[in-house]
C-alpha positions in Angstrom: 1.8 13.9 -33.9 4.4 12.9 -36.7 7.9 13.8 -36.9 7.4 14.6 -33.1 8.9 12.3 -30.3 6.3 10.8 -27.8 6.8 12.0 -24.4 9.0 9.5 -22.4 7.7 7.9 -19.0 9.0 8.4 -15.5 12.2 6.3 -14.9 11.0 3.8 -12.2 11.7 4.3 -8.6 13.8 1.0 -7.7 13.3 1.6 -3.8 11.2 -1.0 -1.9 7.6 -0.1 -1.6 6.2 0.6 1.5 4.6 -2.1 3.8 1.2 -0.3 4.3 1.4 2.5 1.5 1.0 -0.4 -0.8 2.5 1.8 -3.4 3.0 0.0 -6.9 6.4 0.1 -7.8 6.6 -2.4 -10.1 5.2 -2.4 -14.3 2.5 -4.7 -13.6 1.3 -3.2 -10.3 1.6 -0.3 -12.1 -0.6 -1.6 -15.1 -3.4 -2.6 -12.2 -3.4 0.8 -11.2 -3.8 1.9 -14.1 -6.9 -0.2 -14.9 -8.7 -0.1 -12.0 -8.5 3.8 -11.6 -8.3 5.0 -15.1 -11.3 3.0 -16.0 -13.4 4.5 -13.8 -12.1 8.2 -13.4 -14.2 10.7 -15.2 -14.7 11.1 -18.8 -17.2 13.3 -20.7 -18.3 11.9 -24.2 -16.5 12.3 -27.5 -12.5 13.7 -27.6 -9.1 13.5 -29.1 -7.7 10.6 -30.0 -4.8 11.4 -26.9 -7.2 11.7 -24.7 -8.9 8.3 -26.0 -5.3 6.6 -24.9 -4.9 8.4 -21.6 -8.1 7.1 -20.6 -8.5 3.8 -22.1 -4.8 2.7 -22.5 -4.0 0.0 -20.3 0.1 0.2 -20.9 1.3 2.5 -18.4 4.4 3.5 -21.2 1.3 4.4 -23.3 -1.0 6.1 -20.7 1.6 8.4 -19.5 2.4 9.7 -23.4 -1.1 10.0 -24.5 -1.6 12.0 -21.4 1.0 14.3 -21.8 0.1 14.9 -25.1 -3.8 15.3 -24.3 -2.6 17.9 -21.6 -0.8 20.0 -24.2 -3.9 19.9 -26.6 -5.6 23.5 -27.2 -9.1 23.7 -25.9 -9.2 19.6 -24.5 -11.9 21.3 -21.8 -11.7 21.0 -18.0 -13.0 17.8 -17.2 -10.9 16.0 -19.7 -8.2 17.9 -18.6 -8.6 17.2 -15.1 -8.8 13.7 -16.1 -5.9 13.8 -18.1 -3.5 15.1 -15.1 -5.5 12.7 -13.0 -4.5 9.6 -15.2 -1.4 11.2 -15.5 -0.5 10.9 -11.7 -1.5 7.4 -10.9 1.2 6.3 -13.4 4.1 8.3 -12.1 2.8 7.6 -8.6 3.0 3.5 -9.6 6.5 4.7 -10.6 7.4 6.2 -7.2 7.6 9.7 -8.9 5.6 10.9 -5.5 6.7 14.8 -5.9 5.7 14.7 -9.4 2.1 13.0 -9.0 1.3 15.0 -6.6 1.6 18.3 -8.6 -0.8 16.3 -11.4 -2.9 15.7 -8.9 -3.4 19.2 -7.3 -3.9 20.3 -10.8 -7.1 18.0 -11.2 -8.3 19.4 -8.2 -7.8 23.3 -9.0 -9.5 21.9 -12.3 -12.2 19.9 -11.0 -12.4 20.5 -7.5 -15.4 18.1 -6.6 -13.0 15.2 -8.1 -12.9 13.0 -5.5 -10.5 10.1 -6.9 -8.2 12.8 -7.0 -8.4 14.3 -3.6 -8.5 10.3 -2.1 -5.4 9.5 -4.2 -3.6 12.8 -2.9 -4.0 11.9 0.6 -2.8 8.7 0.3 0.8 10.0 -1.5 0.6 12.7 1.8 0.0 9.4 4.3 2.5 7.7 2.7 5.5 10.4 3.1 3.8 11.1 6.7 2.1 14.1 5.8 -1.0 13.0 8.0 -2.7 16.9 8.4 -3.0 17.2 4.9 -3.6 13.4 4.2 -6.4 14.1 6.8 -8.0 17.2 4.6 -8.1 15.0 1.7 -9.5 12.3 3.0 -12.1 14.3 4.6 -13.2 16.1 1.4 -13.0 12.7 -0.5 -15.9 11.5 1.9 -17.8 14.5 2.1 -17.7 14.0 -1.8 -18.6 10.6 -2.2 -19.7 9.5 1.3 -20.3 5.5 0.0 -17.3 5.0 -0.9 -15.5 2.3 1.3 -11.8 2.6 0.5 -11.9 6.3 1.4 -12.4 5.6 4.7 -10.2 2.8 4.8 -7.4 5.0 3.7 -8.9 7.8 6.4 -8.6 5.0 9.5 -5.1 4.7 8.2 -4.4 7.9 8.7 -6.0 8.0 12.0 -4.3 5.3 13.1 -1.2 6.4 12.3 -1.7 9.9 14.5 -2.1 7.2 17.3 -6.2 8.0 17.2 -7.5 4.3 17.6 -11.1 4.4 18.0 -11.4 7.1 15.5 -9.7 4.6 12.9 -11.8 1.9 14.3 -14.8 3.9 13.5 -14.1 4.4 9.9 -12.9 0.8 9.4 -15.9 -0.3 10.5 -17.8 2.0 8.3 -15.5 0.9 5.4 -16.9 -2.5 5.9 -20.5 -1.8 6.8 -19.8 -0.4 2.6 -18.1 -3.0 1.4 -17.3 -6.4 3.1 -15.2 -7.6 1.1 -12.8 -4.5 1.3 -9.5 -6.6 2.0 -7.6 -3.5 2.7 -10.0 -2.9 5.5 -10.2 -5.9 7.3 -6.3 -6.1 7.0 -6.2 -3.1 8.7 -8.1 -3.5 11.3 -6.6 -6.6 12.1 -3.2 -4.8 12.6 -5.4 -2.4 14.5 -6.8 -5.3 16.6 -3.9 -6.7 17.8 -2.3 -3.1 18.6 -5.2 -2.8 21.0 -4.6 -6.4 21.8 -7.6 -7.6 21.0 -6.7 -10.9 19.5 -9.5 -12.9 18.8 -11.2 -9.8 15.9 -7.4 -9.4 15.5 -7.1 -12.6 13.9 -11.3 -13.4 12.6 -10.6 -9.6 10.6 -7.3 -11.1 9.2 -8.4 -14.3 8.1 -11.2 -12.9 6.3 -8.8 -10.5 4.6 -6.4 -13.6 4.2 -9.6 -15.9 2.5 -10.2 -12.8 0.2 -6.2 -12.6 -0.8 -5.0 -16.1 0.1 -1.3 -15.7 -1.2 -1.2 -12.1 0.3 2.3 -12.3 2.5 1.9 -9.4 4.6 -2.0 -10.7 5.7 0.1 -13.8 6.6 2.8 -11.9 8.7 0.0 -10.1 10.5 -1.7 -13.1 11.4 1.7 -14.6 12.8 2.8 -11.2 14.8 -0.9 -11.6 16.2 0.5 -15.4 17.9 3.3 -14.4 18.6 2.0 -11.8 20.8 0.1 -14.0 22.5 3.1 -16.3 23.1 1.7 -18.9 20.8 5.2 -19.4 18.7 4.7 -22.8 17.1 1.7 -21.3 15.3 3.3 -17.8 14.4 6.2 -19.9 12.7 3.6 -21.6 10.6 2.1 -18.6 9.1 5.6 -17.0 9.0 6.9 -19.5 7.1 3.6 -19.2 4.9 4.9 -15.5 4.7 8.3 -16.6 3.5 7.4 -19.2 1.5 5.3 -16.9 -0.9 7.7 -13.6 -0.8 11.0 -15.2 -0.1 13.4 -12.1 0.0 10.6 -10.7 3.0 12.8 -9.6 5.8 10.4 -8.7 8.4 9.1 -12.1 8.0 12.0 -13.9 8.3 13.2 -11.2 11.4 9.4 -12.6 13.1 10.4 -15.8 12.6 13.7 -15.9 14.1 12.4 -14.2 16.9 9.6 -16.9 17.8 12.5 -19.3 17.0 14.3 -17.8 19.8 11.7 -17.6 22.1 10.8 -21.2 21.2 14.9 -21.6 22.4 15.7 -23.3 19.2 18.8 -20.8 18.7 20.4 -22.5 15.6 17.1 -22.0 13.6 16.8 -18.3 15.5 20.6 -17.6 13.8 19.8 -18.7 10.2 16.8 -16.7 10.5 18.1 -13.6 11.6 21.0 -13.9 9.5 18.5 -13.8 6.9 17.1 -11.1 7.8 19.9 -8.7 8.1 21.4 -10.3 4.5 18.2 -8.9 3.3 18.4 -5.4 5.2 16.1 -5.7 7.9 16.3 -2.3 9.4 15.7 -3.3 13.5 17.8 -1.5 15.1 19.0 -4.3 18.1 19.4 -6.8 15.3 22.7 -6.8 15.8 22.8 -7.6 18.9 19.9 -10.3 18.7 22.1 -12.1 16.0 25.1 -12.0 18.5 22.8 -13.1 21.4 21.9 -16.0 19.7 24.7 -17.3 18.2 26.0 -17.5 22.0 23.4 -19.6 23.1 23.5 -21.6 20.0 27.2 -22.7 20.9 26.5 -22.5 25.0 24.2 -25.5 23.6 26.3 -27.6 21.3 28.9 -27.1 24.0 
């Protein structure tokens, strides 16, 4: 409105994201948030010119003011509303305001409480701060809701998964991909999944479908190298560690993985850099230390 200030955005959450949350920290992951989700969320005909620009805006600056604005407009109605603190949430979730998207988020629900974009994007903010019961109730309503939708139960094997329940994620990664094929999210999943059950051949065949889907995705890459490595196969780990590096160069568990196959491998000089590396860049393994110390031993017992 003139002479009135438009609300200000979030401050963004500087912390790393998380490896599997695949939370969107940064403005332009934020922006891709924003225009895959917003897009499609729920949006009756006609409306305010704020609730225009919380829905179609693709800036997330933008999305978060028009929002704010269309929550605080008199008789919006409840769908729009729900759609407004829906919108709302994705932005400050891209900004790592978890707490705060959340609350938006519940309030869709309470508004709209067959809205099930909302109650899937809930539980993955609950999986992602380990909230896995909740995450769970979520997830199950989500389906219920909209039972052909394949990243729901993508993001429901996650879950599973991470409550140690195996073939129950299984089951809904392969129902995931019975929906969608294509679902990269899925397959890279279940790929981790795969080689945690040490089953390396779908292990790897899941991966490098996910990898043919996303070829400069670092952490497919990583996946497919902790899958070799496993299996003792070190020379070939390197390679797709290094392809891991090579495309995210500050990726410490990557360069952790690869200084470990190095010292397997008994090339201990390489093993040092590596891990070196790795800690410079705040790898969090707790013997790290002690690996580092290892090896630089046996990298002067050789020279010597």
């Amino acid at each position: 409105m003139a002479g009135q200030r438009s609300p200000q955005p979030p401050q963004q959450n500087r912390a790393t994201p998380q490896r599997h949350g695949k939370a969107l920290a940064l403005p332009a992951a934020v922006a891709l948030a924003v225009a895959v989700l917003l897009l499609a969320s729920p949006a009756p005909a006609g409306g305010e010119a704020d609730f225009s620009g919380c829905r179609e805006e693709k800036n997330p600056t933008l999305v978060y003011a028009a929002c704010t604005r269309a929550i605080s407009t008199p008789g919006i109605g409840v769908q729009k509303l729900s759609a407004a603190y829906f919108n709302r949430a994705i932005v400050m979730a891209g900004y790592g305001k978890v707490r705060e998207a959340i609350a938006d988020l519940t309030r869709a629900i309470e508004l709209d409480p067959d809205h099930h974009k909302a109650l899937n994007e809930r539980g993955r903010l609950y999986r992602d701060q380990g909230d896995l019961e909740l995450a769970m109730d979520d997830f199950n309503r989500a389906i219920e809701l909209a039972p052909d939708t394949s990243r729901y139960f993508s993001n429901r094997g996650l879950a599973e998964k991470l409550q140690g329940n195996f073939l129950a994620a299984l089951t809904d990664y392969n129902e995931a991909l019975h929906l969608d094929p294509d679902n990269e999210a899925a397959l890279h999943r279940r790929g981790a999944l795969h080689r945690e059950m040490k089953n390396f051949d779908d292990a790897v065949a899941d991966l490098r479908r996910a990898l043919a889907i996303e070829p400069d995705n670092a952490a497919i890459m990583l996946e497919i190298g902790l899958a070799y490595a496993d299996q003792g196969r070190h020379a070939t780990a390197i390679a797709y560690f290094s392809d891991a590096i090579e495309r995210r160069p500050r990726y410490a568990e990557a360069w952790l993985r690869r200084g470990l196959s190095y010292a397997a491998l008994d090339s201990h000089d390489l093993a040092v850099r590596d891990l070196q590396m790795a800690e410079e860049l705040g790898e969090a393994a707790s013997d790290l230390k002690s690996m580092l110390a290892e090896q630089r031993r046996l990298a002067g017992k050789k020279r010597s």
